[in-house]
N, C-alpha and C positions, 0 to 999 in steps of 0.2 A: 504494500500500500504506500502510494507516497502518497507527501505532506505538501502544503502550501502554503510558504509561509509570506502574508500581504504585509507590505511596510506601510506606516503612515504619515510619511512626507505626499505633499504634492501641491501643483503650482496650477493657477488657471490664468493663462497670461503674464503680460510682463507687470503688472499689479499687483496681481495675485502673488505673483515670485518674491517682488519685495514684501508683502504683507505677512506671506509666513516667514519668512526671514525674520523680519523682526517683531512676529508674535511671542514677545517674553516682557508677559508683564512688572512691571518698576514704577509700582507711584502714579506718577501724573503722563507717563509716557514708554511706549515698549524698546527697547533697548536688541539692540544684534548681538549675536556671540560673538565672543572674546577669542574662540581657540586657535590653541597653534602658535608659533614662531611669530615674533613681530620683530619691527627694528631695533638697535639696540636704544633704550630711554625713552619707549615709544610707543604705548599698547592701545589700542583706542575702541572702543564700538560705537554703529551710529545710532541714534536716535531717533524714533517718529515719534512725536506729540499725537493724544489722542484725538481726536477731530478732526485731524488734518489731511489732506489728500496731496501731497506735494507732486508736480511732474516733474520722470521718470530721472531727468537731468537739473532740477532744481539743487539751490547748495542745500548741502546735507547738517544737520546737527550732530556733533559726536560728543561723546563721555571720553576723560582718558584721563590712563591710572596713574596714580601722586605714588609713585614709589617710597617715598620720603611718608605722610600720611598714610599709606594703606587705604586708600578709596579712591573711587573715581570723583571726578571735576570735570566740569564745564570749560577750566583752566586748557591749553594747547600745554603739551609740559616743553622744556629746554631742548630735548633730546629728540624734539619732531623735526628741529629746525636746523638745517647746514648754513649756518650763516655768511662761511666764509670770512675773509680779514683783508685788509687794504695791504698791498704790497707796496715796501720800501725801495725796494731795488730788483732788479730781477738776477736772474743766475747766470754765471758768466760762462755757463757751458757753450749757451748758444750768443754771444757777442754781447749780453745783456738787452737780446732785445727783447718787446710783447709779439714781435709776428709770429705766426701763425706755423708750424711745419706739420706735413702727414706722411706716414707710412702705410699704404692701404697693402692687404693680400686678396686675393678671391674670395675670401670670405669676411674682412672683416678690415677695418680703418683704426690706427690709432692716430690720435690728433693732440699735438701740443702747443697750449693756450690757442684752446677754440673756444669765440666769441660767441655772447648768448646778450639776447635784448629783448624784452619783452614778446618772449614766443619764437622769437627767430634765430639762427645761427649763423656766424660769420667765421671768415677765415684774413686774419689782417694778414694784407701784403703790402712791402713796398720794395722800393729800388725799383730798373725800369720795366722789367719785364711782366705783361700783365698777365693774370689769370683767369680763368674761367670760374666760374662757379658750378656746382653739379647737384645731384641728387644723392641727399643724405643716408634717407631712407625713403619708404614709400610715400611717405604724409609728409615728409621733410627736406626741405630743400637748404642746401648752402651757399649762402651769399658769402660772395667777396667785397672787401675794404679795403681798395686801392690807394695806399696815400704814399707821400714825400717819405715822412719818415713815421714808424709805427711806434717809435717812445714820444716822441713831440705831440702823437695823435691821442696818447691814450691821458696825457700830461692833461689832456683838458677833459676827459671824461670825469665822471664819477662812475667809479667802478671798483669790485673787491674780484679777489682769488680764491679760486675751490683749490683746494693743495692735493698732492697723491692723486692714485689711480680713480677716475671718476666711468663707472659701466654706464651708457647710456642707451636705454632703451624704448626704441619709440614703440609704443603697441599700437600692431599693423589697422587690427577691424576695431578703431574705438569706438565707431557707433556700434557693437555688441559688445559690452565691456566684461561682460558677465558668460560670454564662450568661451568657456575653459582650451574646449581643444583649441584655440588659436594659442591658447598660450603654452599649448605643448608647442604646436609648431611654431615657436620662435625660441622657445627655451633649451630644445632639447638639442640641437645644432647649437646653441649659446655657448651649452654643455662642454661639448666637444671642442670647440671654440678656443677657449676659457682653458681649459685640461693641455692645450698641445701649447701656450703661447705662454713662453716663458718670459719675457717682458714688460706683464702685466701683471698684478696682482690679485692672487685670487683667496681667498674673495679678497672684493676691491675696497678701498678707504668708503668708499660714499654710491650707490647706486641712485641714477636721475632715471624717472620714472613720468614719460612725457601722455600727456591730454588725459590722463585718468584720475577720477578721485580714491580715497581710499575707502567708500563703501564698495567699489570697485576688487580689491583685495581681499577675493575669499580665501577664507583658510586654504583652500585646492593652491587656489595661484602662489598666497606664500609659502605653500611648503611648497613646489616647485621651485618657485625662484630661492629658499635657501638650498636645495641642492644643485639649484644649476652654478651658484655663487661656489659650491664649495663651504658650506656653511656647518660644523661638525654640529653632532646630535647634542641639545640641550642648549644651544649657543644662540647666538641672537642674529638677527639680519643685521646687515650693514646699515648704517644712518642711512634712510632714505630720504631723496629727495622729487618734490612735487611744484604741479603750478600752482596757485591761487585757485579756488574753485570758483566756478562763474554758473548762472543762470541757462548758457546755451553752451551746447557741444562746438559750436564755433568759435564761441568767445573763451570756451576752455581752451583752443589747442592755441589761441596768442596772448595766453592768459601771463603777468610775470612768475618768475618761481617765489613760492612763499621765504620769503624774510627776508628780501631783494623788493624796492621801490619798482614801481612801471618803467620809468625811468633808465633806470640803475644798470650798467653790464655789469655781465658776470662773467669772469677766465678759468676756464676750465685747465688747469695745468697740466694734466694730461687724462684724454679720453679715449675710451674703446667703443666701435660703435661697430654692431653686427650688420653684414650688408642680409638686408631681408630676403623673403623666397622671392619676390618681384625685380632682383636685381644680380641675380645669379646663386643666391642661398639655397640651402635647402632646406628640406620641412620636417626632417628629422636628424638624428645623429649620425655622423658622418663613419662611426663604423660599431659593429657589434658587439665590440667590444666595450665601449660608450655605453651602447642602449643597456647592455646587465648591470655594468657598474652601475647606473643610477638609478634601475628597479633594486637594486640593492641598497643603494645610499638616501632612498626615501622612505624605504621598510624601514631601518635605522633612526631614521629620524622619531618616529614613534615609539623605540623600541621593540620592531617584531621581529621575531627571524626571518634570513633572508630569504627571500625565493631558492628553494630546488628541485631538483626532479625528485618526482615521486609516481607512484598510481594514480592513475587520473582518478580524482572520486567523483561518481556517478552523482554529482549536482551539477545541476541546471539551474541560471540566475537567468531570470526574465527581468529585464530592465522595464517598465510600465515610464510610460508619458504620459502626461494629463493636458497641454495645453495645447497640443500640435501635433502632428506626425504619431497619433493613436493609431493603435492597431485595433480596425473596426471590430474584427471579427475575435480578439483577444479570449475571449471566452472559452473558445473551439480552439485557438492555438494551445493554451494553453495545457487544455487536457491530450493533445497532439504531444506534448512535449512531456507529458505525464507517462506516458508510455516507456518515454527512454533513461528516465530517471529521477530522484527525487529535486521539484520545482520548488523553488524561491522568488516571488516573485517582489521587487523592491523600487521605490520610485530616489533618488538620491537630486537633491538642490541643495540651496545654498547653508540650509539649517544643516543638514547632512554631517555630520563632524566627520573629518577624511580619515580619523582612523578607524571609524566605523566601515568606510569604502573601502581602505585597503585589506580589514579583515576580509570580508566579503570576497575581493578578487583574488584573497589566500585562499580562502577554501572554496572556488567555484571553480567546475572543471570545464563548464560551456557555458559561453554568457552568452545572451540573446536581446538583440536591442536593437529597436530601428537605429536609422541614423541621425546621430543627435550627440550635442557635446561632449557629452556625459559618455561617450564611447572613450574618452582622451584617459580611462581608468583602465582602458584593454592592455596596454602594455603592460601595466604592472601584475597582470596574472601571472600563476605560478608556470615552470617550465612544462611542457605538455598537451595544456588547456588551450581549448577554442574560442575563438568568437565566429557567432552566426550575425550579420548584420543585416538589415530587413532594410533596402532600400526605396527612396521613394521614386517614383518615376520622372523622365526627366530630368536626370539631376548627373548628369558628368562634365558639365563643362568646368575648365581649366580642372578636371583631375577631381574634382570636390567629394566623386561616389571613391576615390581611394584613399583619402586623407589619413585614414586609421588604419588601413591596410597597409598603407608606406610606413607607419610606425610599428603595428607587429611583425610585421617581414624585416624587420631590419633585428629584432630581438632573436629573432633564425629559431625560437623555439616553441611560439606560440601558434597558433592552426588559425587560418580566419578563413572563412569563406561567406558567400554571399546571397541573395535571393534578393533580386528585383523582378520593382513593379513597371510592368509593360504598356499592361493594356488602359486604356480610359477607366473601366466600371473598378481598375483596384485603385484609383485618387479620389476622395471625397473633396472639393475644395470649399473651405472652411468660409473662405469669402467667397459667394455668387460670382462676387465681377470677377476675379482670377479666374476661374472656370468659362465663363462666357469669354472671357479676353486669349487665354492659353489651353485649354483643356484640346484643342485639337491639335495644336501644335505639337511636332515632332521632335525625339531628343536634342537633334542635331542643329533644329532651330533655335530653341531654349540657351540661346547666348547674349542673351538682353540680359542687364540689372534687375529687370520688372520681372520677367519671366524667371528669374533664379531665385529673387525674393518670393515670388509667388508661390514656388515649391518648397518653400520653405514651412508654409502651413499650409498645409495639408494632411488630414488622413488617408489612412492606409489599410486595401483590404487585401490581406494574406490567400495568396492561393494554397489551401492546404493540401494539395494531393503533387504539386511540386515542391512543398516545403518538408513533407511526411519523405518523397523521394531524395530530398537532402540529405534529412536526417539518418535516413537509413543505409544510404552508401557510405557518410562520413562516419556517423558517431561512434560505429563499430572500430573502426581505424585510431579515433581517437583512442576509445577508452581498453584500448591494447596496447598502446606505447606506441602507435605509429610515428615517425619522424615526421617533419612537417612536408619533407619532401615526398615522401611514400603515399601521403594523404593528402595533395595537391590538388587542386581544379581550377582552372584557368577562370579570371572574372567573369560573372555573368554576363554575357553583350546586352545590346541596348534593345535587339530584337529578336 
């Protein structure tokens, strides 16, 4: 007989997301969780006031902890803040001057005293040859400052110095701040990054963290980013640093960095900036031996053991969605999945505490879950274990139906494979108009913004007599110790 065990997280919308998030009642207002790794002198959770409905990008209210007192405040403490300090003289390594030098590789830029103004980034040059300016990162562009001379130029600024190695990270999709798996795929190549580049420091003096707030920072994202920093178990994230929060997503990303005037430059004295997947990067770890070390250096961080090979045990995690990409017909799959072993079925957001998630993908020998962020937890399964990922239709363009599949084929020891939806009658679209506007459109055409958002929400009805034929040819293979090669099937195509 199996069991089923239902979880009770779940989200209806992007409202809804924030609303259980921060259903913990405190007095006059509900309060987010605290867990996890934060910077160092720097813990915070946000606040919603009861009555209020703020939108989705409005400034946020936060609590943060008085180490000194033992309680939280309304207080910002010292320890949020990189202030930086006015420099006297500069270093005579490089002539004594402020301009600007870079050393870029194929994956990755270091930059000494790179110039920052109110949202924007500069590279001072002078003498006469002039330069170009280029693209930073995706959202980010670098302007040049052509001048005479670049000490007589900075002589009239008002401007301070960030000192030591400063990581700069632009995060790519800021209008989803809250997609984990984007922040695999820009951490996990970080990783790697970070590990072979002897140069830099790791972890680095101070981490800048560009166009996000910190209700943005779930527990998920910080404990990636203290593994991809290099950050040992029990230890604290590096100072981090942020812009001023603003009212609009636009007015965030030219927003200044908090404890620096609008006004005011700021010199980064030396920075590292990862060239993203849009500029030659890639979207996972650059070798497998990367991807274990960090499924092991984030078990760590919780204190669990590490991932290893074992007998696959006959559970099955049914990943459940509530606000989008549901599986219609979830009732019938599930007891389809009940057949081949004991089901779990579990919904994981942002209340979620991640060492509850990674228990989870310790003991699950097949997860099963449409495509949806919450997939960015597959790598850390144990060695052996599958993912079945349930795709929605229409949905390959620039690679996006492999996103998770380039991160567990890189691990060479976990099983993924796939079932997509083909036909029209398996897309429910949640909005009428996306349906009447794209519903007959073809995969190949589905390379609009509109048309990729649009399959974004949608339900999903599971064909089960090709998904019971899945199951039947793979699971056998899995739950016998197959190698991931032995147990292979090439992506499902589009037709």
């Amino acid at each position: 007989m199996t069991a089923i065990a239902i979880g009770n997280h779940s989200a209806h919308g992007m409202q809804e997301f924030w609303n259980v998030w921060r259903r913990r009642d405190n007095g006059p207002g509900r309060v987010g969780l605290a867990n996890g790794v934060f910077p160092v002198g720097c813990k915070w959770r946000d606040v919603q006031r009861e009555g209020t409905d703020k939108e989705f990008w409005a400034v946020e209210e936060y609590e943060f902890w008085d180490d000194v007192k033992q309680t939280w405040t309304s207080k910002q403490q010292p320890g949020c803040i990189v202030e930086g300090h006015a420099c006297l003289g500069w270093a005579t390594e490089r002539e004594g001057s402020p301009r600007s030098e870079v050393n870029c590789t194929v994956t990755h830029c270091i930059y000494e005293n790179l110039w920052y103004n109110n949202g924007r980034f500069y590279l001072l040059v002078d003498g006469p040859h002039p330069v170009t300016g280029w693209k930073m990162t995706r959202n980010q562009d670098l302007n040049v400052l052509h001048v005479d001379n670049a000490t007589a130029f900075v002589d009239n600024l008002k401007w301070r110095v960030v000192s030591n190695d400063t990581l700069l990270f632009d995060f790519v999709y800021f209008l989803h701040p809250t997609a984990i798996g984007h922040w695999g795929e820009m951490m996990f190549p970080l990783f790697s990054i970070l590990k072979r580049e002897p140069h830099f420091q790791w972890p680095p003096a101070q981490f800048l963290l560009l166009h996000l707030k910190r209700v943005h920072l779930l527990e998920w994202a910080r404990a990636v980013i203290a593994t991809t920093l290099g950050v040992l178990p029990s230890r604290a994230l590096p100072p981090l640093m942020m812009q001023q929060e603003a009212d609009s997503v636009w007015d965030q990303i030219l927003s200044p960095l908090e404890g620096f005037g609008p006004r005011e430059w700021v010199c980064f004295e030396r920075a590292l900036v990862v060239r993203d997947m849009f500029l030659g990067g890639e979207r996972t770890f650059l070798s497998q031996e990367d991807a274990r070390a960090f499924r092991s250096m984030i078990y760590a961080q919780y204190g669990l053991p590490p991932p290893t090979k074992r007998p696959v045990p006959r559970v099955i995690t049914f990943q459940r969605k509530r606000a989008n990409r549901r599986v219609i017909n979830e009732e019938q799959l599930v007891m389809l999945l009940q057949e081949f072993g004991q089901v779990n079925v579990v919904e994981f957001n942002a209340s979620t505490p991640f060492e509850e998630q990674l228990r989870t993908m310790a003991a699950t020998g097949v997860f099963v879950s449409v495509h949806t962020s919450n997939l960015a937890n597959a790598p850390f399964l144990q060695p052996g274990s599958a993912v079945i990922e349930i795709i929605q239709r229409n949905w390959i363009w620039d690679n996006l139906d492999k996103s998770f599949q380039i991160q567990t084929e890189k691990m060479g020891d976990i099983h993924h494979f796939a079932w997509r939806a083909r036909s029209r009658n398996q897309t429910i679209y949640i909005n009428k108009r996306d349906g009447e506007r794209f519903g007959d459109w073809e995969s190949l055409q589905c390379s609009t913004e509109d048309c990729v958002e649009a399959h974004t929400n949608v339900d999903v009805v599971v064909n089960l007599d090709e998904f019971r034929a899945l199951l039947e040819s793979r699971l056998p293979l899995v739950f016998g110790g197959a190698s991931v090669e032995e147990a292979a099937l090439p992506w499902p195509p589009i037709k």
